[in-house]
KOLPA-509743 format. One record per residue (C-alpha): x, y, z. Coordinates in steps of 0.25 Angstrom, whole numbers, plus 5000, padded with zeros to 4 digits. Layout:
BEGIN
{pt {X; Y; Z}}
...
REM end
This chain:
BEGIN
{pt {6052; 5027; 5432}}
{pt {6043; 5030; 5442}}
{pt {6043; 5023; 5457}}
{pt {6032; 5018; 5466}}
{pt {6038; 5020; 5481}}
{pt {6034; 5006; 5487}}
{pt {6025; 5010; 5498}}
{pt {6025; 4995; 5505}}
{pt {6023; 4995; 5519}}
{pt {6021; 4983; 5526}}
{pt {6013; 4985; 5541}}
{pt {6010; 4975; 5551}}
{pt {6003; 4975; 5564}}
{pt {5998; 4984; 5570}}
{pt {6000; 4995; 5558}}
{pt {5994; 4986; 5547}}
{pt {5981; 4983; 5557}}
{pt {5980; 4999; 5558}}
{pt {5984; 5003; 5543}}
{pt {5976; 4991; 5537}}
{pt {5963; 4994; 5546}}
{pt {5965; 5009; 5541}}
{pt {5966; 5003; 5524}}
{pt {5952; 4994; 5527}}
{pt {5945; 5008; 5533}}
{pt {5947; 5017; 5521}}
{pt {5944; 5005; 5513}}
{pt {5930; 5002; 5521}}
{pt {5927; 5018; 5519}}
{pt {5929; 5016; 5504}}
{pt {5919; 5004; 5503}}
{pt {5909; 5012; 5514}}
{pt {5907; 5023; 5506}}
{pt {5907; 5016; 5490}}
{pt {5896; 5006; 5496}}
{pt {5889; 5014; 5507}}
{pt {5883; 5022; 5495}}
{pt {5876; 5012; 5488}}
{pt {5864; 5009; 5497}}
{pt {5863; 5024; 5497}}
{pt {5862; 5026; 5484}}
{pt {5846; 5025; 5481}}
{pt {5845; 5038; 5493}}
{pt {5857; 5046; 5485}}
{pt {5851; 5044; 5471}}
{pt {5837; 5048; 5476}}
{pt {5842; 5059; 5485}}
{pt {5852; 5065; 5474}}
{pt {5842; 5061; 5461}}
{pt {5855; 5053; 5457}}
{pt {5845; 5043; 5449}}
{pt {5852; 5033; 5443}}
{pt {5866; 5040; 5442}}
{pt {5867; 5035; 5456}}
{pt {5877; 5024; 5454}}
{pt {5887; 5035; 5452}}
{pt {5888; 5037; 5466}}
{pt {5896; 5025; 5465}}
{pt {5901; 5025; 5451}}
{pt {5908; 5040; 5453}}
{pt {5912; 5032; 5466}}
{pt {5918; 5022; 5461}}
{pt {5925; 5030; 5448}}
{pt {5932; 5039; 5455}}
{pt {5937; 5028; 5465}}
{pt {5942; 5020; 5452}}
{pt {5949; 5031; 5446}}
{pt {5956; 5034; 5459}}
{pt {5960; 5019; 5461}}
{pt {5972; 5018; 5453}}
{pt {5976; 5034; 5455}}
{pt {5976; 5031; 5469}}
{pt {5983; 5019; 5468}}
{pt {5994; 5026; 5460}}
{pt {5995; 5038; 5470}}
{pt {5997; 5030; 5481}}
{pt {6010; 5025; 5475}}
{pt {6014; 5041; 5472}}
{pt {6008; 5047; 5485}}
{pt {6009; 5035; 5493}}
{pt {5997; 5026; 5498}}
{pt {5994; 5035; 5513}}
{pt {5992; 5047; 5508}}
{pt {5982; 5042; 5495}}
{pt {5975; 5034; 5504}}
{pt {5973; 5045; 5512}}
{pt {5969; 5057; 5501}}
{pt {5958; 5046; 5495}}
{pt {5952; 5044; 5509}}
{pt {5950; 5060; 5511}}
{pt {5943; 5060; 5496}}
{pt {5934; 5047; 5499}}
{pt {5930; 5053; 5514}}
{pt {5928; 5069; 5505}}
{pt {5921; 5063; 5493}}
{pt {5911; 5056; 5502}}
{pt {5909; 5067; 5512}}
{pt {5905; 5077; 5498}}
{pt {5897; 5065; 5494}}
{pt {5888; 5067; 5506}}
{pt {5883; 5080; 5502}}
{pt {5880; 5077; 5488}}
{pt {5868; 5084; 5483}}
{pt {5870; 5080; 5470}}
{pt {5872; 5067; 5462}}
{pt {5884; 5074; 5454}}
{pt {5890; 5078; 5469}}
{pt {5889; 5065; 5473}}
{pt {5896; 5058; 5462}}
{pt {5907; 5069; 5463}}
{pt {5912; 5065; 5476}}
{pt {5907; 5051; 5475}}
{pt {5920; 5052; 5466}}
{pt {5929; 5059; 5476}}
{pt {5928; 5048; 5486}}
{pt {5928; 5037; 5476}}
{pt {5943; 5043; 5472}}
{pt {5946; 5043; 5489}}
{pt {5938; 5028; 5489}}
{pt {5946; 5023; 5475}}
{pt {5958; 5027; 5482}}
{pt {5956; 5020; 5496}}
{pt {5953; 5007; 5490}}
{pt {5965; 5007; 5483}}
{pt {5976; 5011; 5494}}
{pt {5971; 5003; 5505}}
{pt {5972; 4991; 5497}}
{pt {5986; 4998; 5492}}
{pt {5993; 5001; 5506}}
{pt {5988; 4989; 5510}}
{pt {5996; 4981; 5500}}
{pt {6008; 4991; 5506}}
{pt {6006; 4986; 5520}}
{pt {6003; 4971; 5519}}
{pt {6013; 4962; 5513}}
{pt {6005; 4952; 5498}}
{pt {6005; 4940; 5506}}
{pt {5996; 4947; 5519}}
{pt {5988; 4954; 5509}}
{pt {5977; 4946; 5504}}
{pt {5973; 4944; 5520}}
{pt {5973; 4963; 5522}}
{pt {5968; 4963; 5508}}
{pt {5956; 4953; 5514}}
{pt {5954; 4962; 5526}}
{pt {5954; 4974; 5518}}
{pt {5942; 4969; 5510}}
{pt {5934; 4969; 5523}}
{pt {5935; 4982; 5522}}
{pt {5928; 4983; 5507}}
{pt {5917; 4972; 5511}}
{pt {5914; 4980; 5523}}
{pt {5913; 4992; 5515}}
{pt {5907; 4988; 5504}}
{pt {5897; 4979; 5512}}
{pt {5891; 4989; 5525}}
{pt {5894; 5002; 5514}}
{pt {5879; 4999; 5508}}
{pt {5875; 4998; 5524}}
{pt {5881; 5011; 5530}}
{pt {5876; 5020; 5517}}
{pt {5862; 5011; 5519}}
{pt {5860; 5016; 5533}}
{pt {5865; 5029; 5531}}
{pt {5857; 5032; 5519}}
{pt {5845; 5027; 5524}}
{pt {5847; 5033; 5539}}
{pt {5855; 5045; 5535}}
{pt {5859; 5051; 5523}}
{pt {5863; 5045; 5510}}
{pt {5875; 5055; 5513}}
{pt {5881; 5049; 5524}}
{pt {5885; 5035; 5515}}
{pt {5897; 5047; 5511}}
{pt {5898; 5055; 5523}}
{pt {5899; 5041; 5533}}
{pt {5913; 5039; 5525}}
{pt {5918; 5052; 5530}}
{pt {5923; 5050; 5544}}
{pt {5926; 5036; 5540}}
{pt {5937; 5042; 5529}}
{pt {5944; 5051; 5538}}
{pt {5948; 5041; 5548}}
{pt {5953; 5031; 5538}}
{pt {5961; 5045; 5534}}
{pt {5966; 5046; 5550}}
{pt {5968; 5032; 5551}}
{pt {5976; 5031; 5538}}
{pt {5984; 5043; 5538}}
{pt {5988; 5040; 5553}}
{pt {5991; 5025; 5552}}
{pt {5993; 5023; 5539}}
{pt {6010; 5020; 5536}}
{pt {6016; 5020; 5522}}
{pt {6028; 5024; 5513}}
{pt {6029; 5038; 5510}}
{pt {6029; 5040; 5495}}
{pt {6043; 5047; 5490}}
{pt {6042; 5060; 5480}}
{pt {6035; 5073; 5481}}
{pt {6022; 5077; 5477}}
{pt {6025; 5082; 5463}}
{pt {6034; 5068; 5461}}
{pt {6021; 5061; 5465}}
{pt {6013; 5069; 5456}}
{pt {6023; 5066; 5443}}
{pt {6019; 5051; 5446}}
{pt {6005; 5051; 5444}}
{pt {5998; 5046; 5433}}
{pt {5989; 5058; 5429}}
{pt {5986; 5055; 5416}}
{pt {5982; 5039; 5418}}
{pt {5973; 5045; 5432}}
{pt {5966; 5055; 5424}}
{pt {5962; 5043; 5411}}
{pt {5959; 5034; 5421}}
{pt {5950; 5041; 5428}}
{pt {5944; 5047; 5416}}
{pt {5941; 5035; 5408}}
{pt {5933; 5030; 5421}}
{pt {5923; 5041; 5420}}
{pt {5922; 5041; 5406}}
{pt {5919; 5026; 5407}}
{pt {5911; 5025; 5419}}
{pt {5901; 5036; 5416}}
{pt {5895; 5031; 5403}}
{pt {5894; 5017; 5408}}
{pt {5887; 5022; 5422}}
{pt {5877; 5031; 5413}}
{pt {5874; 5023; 5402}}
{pt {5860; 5019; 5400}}
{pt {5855; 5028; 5411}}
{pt {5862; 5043; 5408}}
{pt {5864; 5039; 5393}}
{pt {5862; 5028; 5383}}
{pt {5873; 5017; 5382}}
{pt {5877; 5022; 5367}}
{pt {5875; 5037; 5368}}
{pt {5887; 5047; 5363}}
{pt {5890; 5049; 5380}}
{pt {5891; 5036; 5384}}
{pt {5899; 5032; 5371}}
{pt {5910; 5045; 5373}}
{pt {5913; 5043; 5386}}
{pt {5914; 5030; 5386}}
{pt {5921; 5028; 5373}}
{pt {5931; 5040; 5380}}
{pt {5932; 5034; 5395}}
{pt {5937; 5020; 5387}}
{pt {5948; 5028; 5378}}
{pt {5953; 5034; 5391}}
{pt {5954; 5021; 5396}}
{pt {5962; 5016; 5388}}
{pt {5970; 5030; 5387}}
{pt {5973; 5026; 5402}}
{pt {5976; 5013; 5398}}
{pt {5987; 5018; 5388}}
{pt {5994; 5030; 5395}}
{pt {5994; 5020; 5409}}
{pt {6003; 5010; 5399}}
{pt {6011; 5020; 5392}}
{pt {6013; 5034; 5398}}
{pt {6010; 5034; 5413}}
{pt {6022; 5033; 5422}}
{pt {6014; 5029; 5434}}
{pt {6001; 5023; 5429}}
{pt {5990; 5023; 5438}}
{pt {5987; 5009; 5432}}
{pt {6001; 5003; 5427}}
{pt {5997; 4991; 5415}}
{pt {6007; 4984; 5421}}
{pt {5999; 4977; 5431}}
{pt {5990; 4972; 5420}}
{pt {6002; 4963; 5415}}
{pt {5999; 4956; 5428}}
{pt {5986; 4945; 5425}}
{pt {5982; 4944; 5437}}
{pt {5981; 4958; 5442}}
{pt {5974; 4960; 5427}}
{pt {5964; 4950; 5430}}
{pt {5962; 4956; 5446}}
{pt {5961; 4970; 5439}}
{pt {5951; 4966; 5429}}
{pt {5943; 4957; 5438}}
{pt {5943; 4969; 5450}}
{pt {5937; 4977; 5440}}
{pt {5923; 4968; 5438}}
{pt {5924; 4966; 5453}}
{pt {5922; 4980; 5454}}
{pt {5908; 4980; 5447}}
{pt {5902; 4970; 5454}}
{pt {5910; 4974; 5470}}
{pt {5904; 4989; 5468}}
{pt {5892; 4986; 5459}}
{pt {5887; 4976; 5469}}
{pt {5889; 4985; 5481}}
{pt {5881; 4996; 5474}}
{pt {5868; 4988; 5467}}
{pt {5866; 4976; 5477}}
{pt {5860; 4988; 5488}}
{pt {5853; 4994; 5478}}
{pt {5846; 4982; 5474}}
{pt {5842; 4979; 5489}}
{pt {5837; 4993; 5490}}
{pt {5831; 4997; 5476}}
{pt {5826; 4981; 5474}}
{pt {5823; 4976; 5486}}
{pt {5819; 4989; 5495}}
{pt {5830; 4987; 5504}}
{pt {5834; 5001; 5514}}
{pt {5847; 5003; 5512}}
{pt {5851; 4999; 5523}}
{pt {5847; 4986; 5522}}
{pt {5852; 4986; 5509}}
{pt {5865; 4985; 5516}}
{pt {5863; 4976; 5527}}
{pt {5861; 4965; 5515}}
{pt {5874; 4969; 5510}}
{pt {5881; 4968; 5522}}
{pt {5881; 4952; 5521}}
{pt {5888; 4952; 5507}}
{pt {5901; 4962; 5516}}
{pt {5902; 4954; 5529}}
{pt {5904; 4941; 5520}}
{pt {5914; 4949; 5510}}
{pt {5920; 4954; 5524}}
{pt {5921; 4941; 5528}}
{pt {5926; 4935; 5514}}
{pt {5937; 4946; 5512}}
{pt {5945; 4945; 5524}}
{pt {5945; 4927; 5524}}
{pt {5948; 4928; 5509}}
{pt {5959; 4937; 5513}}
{pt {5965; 4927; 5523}}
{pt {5962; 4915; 5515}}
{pt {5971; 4920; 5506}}
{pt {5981; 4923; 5513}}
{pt {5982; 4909; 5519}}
{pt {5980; 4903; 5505}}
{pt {5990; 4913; 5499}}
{pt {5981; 4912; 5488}}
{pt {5972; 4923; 5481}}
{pt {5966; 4918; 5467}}
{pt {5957; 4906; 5472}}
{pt {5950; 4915; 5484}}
{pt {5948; 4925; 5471}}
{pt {5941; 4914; 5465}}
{pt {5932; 4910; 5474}}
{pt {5927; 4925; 5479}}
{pt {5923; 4929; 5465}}
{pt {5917; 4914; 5463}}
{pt {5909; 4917; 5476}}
{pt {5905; 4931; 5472}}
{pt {5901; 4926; 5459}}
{pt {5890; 4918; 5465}}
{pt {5883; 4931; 5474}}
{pt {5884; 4938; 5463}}
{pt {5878; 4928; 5453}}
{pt {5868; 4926; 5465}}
{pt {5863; 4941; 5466}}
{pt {5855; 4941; 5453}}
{pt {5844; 4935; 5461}}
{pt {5843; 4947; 5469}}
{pt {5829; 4951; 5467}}
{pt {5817; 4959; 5472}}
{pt {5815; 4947; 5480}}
{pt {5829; 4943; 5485}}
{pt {5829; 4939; 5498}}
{pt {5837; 4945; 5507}}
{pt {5843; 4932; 5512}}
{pt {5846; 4930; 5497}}
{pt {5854; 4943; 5496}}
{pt {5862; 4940; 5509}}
{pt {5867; 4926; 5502}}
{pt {5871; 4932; 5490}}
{pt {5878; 4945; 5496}}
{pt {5886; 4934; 5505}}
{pt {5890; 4927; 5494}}
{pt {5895; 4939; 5486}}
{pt {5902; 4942; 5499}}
{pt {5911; 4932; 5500}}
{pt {5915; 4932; 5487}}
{pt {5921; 4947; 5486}}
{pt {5928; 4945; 5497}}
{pt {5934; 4934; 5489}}
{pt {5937; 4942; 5479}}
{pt {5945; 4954; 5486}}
{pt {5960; 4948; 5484}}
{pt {5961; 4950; 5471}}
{pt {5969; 4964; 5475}}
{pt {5978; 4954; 5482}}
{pt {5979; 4946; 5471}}
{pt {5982; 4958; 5461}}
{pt {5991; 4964; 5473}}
{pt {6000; 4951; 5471}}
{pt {6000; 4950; 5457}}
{pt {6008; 4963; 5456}}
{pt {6020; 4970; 5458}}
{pt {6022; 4976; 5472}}
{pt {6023; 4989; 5468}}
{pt {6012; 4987; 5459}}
{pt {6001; 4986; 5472}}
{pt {5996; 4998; 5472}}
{pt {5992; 5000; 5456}}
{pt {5986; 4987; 5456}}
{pt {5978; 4989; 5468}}
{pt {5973; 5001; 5465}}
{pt {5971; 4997; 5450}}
{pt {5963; 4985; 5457}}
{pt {5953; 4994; 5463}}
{pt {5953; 5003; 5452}}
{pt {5948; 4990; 5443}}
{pt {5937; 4988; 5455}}
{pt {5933; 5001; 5457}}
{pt {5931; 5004; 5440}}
{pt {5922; 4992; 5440}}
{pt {5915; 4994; 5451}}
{pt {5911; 5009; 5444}}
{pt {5908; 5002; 5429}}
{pt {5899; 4992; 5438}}
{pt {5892; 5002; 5446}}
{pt {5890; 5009; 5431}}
{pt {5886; 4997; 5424}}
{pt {5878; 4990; 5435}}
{pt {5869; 5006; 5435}}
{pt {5868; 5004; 5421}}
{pt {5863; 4990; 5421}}
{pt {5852; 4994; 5433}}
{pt {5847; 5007; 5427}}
{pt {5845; 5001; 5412}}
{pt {5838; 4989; 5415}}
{pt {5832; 4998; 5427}}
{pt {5826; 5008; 5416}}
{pt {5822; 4996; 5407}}
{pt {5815; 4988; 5416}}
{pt {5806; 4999; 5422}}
{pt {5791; 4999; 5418}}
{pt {5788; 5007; 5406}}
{pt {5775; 5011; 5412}}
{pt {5784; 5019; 5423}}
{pt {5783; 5035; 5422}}
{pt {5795; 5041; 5414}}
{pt {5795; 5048; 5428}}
{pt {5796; 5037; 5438}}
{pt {5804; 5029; 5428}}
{pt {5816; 5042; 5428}}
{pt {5814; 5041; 5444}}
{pt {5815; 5026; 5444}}
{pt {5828; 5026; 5435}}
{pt {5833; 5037; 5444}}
{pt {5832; 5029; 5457}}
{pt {5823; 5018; 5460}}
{pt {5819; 5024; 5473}}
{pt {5811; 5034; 5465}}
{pt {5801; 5024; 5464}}
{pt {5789; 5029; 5470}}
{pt {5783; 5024; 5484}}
{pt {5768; 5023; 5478}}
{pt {5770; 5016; 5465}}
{pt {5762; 5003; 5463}}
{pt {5769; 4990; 5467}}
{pt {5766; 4984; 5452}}
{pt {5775; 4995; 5446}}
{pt {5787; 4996; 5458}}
{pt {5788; 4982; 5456}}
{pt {5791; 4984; 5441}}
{pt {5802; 4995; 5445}}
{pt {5809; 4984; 5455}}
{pt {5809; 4973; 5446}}
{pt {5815; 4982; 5436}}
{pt {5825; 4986; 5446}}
{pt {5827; 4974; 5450}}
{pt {5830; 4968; 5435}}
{pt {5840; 4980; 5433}}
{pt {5847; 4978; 5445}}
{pt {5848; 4961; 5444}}
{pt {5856; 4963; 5431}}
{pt {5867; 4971; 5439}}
{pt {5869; 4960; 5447}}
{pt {5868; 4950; 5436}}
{pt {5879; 4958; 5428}}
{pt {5889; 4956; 5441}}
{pt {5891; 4941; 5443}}
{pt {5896; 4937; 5429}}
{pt {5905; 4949; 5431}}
{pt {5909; 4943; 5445}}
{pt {5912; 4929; 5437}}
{pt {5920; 4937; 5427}}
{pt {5930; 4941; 5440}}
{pt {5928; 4925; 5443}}
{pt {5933; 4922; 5431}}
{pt {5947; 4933; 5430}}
{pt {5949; 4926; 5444}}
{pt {5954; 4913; 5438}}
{pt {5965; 4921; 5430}}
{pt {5971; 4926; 5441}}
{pt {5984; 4923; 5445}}
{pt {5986; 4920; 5461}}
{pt {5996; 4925; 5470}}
{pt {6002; 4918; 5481}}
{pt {6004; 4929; 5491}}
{pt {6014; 4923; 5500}}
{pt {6026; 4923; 5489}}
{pt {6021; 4934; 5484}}
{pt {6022; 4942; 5497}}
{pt {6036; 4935; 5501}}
{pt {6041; 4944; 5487}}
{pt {6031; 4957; 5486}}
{pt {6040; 4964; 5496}}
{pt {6052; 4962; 5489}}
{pt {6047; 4966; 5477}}
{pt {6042; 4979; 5482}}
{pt {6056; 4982; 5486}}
{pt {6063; 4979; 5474}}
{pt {6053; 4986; 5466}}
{pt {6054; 5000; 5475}}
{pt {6047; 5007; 5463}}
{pt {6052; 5000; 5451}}
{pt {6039; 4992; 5448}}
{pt {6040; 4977; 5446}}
{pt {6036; 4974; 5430}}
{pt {6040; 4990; 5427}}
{pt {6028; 4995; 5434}}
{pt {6029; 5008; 5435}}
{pt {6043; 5009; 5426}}
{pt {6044; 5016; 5413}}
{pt {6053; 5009; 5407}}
{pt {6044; 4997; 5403}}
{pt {6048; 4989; 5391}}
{pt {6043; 4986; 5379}}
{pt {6039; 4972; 5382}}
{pt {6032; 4977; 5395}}
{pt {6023; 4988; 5386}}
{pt {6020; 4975; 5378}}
{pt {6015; 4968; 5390}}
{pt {6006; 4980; 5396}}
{pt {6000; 4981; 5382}}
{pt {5995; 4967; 5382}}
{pt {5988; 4972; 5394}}
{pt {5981; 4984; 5390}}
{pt {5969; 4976; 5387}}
{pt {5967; 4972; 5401}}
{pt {5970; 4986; 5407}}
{pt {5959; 4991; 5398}}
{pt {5950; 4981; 5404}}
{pt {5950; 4987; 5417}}
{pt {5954; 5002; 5414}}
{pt {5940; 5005; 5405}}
{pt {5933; 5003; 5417}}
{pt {5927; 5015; 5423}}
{pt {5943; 5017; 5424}}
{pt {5937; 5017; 5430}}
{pt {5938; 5014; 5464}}
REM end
């Protein structure tokens, strides 16, 4: 058998203000840097001659930071949650500090990666220790707090990397993280208060699972890199595309088996997927993620590529659609708390997002900016309706079992948010390239696929009007492939199961104790029975569902 040390921790006062104040900064810094990097993209791919391969700043991002969700989440069980926290900070704040000096598109993506592992690995153990230091029934209220933190990153990201692209440098949308990272690392390694993990070094390294991290990780980039290049760097049915994603899918499902069957301490334990309602959360994160990350990334490029927005007013328009998520987050979190009751609040964000989103393929050429600002509200207050699920998922599991689904959880966001990425590049550079005027030089047309600021300044009105209305088309049908997958998440919301945090606080404790590394449901025990083999069989379906993405923060 192999033990998880519990590493619960209950603060108050004074030491949770200062701890829980230390979790939302590495959070926010996490958020800054993926989003701050959108509205700069247009001057990276120009400056860098990315062309179209540009989306990879975000989808190397976003790979790496999914591999590393579940790894990290595992290792802070091993290593203990302070001292992961802190190794992923220094490789976000020395990945972005490499990406600043980039002189190539390849350089970029190469440390685009090493801070996606630090980022995939904040987001995870914030959301982790803070389920150590607050007690189930207190949670939904941090957990709603802690979002203001993701709203604020995600929403005055595309501000900041506006201004700095378009007053600075695109550079300094990496490099402004870098003093911001090594004072969460003081105020983290100085403040921070947890449960020294038992054993030595080479105990701790016995206990990983080597073999399901490297499958994982592998059948992500075999996975994501066909789909993110197919029908721009090669055809959809070409030999490349076919191989590697034909080999990315059979490693998945290689992960899949040698998690069930032969791990000791699987990164990603089946077991959790015997419980429906954390199936149904994991699933429904996963399509989350491709519209969360896909919006953040293509709704700044349509205000600046479409509607001639700088980019830093780019931002400004999205800065509405955060203050209200801000806003959104933090009262949902309260109104749960009082109501102790998660599923119906669920509901209702994902019913209000629904409705921005199924409102934003109107944007136009002619959009109004009054119209935009409506729309981006709407979708607001929705995702910040949205955000307990984690609680929700948290409470549906065994105690001990918090870190694995959480990390799990994000690991389901984060591989969507990169097949999202990938798919909504391949929806806009295909229709893109088949809606451009045929009379266009083979030239300009290359230049124009590459990067649609390449359009030339002198070019009569008749033809740049052709280019934005075929930009325009290719970019409506991105938004238009989000809202029925927003309504899909809708729809999983309904089968959820609802927790009523008060009871289930009152034993979570208790249960922790009594568990003291001998997982509720054999968790983590070899021994499982026959019948209990049986069960997670019945279950590898569902696990398939969400391990083949980019599998794939």
């Amino acid at each position: 058998m192999v033990e998880i040390q519990d590493q619960t921790s209950r603060l108050t006062g004074i030491q949770l203000l200062i701890v829980f104040l230390g979790l939302n900064l590495a959070l926010l810094i996490s958020f800054l840097d993926s989003t701050s990097v959108s509205t700069a993209l247009p001057d990276i791919a120009s400056d860098l001659k990315a062309g179209n391969s540009i989306s990879w700043t975000g989808t190397s991002f976003l790979v790496a930071n999914t591999g590393f969700q579940i790894i990290t989440a595992r290792l802070s069980d091993i290593f203990g949650r302070k001292a992961v926290l802190i190794s992923c900070l220094f490789l976000f704040g020395f990945g972005d500090l490499l990406c600043g000096f980039a002189t190539s598109e390849a350089w970029l993506y190469a440390c685009r990666s090493i801070a996606g592992i630090g980022g995939g690995g904040i987001n995870s153990l914030t959301m982790i220790i803070l389920s150590d230091i607050v007690s189930i029934e207190k949670r939904a209220k941090y957990q709603g707090l802690l979002g203001i933190s993701i709203a604020l990153g995600s929403g005055i990201g595309p501000l900041i990397g506006g201004s700095l692209a378009e007053k600075a440098s695109w550079r300094w949308t990496f490099w402004f993280t870098v003093p911001l990272t090594l004072c969460t690392i003081l105020v983290i390694g100085i403040l921070l208060p947890l449960k020294h993990v038992k054993g030595g070094a080479k105990e701790k390294l016995k206990q990983i699972d080597w073999l399901g991290s490297m499958l994982s990780l592998a059948a992500i980039v075999m996975i994501l890199v066909p789909i993110s290049g197919g029908g721009t760097l090669y055809e959809w049915v070409s030999p490349t595309f076919l191989v590697l994603l034909i080999t990315g899918l059979t490693l998945a499902v290689i992960f899949v088996l040698v998690e069930f069957k032969y791990a000791k301490l699987p990164v990603m334990p089946l077991h959790m997927f015997r419980v429906p309602t954390v199936s149904l959360i994991l699933m429904q994160t996963f399509f989350v993620g491709m519209i969360f990350y896909g919006g953040m990334f293509f709704t700044p490029i349509y205000l600046q590529n479409v509607l001639g927005y700088s980019p830093i007013m780019s931002g400004v328009l999205i800065l509405p659609l955060v203050l209200i998520q801000v806003f959104s987050t933090s009262a949902m979190g309260f109104i749960t708390e009082k109501t102790d009751s998660l599923k119906p609040w669920i509901i209702l964000g994902f019913s209000i997002w629904l409705v921005g989103q199924a409102a934003q393929t109107v944007f136009d050429r002619t959009t109004s900016v009054a119209k935009i600002v409506v729309i981006l509200l709407i979708q607001g207050i929705g995702v910040g309706g949205t955000l307990q699920t984690l609680v929700l998922a948290q409470a549906s599991a065994p105690p001990l079992d918090r870190a694995v689904v959480t990390g799990t959880r994000n690991f389901a966001r984060t591989s969507g948010g990169a097949l999202g990425l990938a798919a909504s590049n391949a929806i806009l550079n295909n229709l893109f390239s088949k809606n451009l005027p045929e009379s266009l030089s083979p030239s300009l047309r290359t230049g124009l696929l590459e990067s649609i600021s390449n359009m030339p300044a002198d070019l009569d009105a008749q033809t740049r009007d052709a280019i934005l209305n075929a930009y325009n088309d290719a970019i409506h049908w991105v938004f238009v492939y989000f809202a029925p997958v927003i309504g899909l998440c809708l729809f999983l919301s309904f089968f959820m199961t609802d927790q009523h945090l008060r009871r289930r606080g009152s034993n979570d404790d208790s249960k922790v104790s009594a568990a003291k590394g001998d997982h509720e449901q054999g968790t983590i025990d070899e021994k499982h029975s026959a019948k209990n083999k049986e069960n997670a069989i019945s279950n590898v379906t569902t696990m398939f569902v969400v391990s083949r993405s980019p599998s794939r923060s």
